[in-house]
N, C-alpha and C positions, 0 to 999 in steps of 0.2 A: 205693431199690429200689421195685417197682412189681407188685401182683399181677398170675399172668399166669393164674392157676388159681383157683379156691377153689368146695368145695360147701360139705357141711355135716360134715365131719369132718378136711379137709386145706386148705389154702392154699400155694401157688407162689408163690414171691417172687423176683427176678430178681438176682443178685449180683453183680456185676462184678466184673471181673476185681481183684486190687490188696486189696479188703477180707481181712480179716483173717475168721474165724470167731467166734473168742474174742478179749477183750481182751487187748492184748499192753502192754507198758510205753510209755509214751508217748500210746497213740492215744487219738484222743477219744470221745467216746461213739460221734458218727456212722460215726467211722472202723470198727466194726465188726458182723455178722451179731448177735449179740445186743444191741449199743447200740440195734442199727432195731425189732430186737425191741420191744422196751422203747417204742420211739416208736410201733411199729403197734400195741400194745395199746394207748396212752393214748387212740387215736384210735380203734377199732374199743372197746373199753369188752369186748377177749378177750382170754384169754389164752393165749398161742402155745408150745406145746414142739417145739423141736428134735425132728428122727430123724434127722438124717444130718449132715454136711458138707461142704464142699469149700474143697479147699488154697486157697490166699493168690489164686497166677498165674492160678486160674481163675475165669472167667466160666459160670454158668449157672443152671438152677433148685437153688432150695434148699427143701426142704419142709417146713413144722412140719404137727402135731398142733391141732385146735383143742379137743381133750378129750382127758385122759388114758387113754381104754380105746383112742384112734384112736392115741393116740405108744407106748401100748404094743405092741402091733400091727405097727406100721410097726416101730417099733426092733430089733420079733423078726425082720420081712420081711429089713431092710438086713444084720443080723447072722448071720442064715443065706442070706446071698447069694441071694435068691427074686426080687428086686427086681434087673431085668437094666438098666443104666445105657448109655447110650452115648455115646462123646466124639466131639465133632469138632473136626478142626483144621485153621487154614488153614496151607497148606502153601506155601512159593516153589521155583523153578526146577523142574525135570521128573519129571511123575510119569504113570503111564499112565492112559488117557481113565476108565477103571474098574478097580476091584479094590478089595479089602476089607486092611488090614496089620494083622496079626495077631501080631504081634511087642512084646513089652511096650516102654512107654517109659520106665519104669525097672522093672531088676531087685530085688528085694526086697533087701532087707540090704543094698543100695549106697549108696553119700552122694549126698547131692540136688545136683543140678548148678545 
């Protein structure tokens, strides 16, 4: 992972797609968002907290706190949906030249496909 952000209270780390968030059974340290944790703190001599997540399949920013008054903050923002997120996807065969789809991609209480 590679910072893509960072001032003096937040840092943007890039997460590919496939990484896990939390450790799952099996993976290795690298194999997951708080293993890197762990490595970008030895090396930055900070200490990173979580505010948010993101599933396994997805790639994009992930953001920690570099002090705890800035992760408590943000974990109020993510929790009372203040913090407006946007997803993009690449999409194949035909779709029109513009428009916005507005239609969930999964519905809540469904099993995950």
């Amino acid at each position: 992972m590679k910072a893509l952000y960072r001032d003096r209270d937040l840092i943007a780390l890039e997460k590919p797609e496939g990484m896990d968030c939390y450790q799952s059974s099996g993976a290795s340290e690298s194999g997951h968002v708080l293993g890197l944790k762990e490595t970008f703190e030895e090396k930055m001599s900070e200490r990173l907290f979580p505010v948010h997540r993101l599933d396994q399949a997805t790639s994009g920013l992930i953001v920690f706190a570099l002090n705890p008054k800035a992760a408590s903050l943000m974990q109020r923002l993510f929790r009372e949906s203040k913090i407006q997120k946007t997803y993009r996807a690449w999409v194949w065969g035909q779709t029109p030249e513009r428009g916005i789809i507005q239609t969930p991609l999964k519905v809540k209480g469904s099993p995950r496909t």
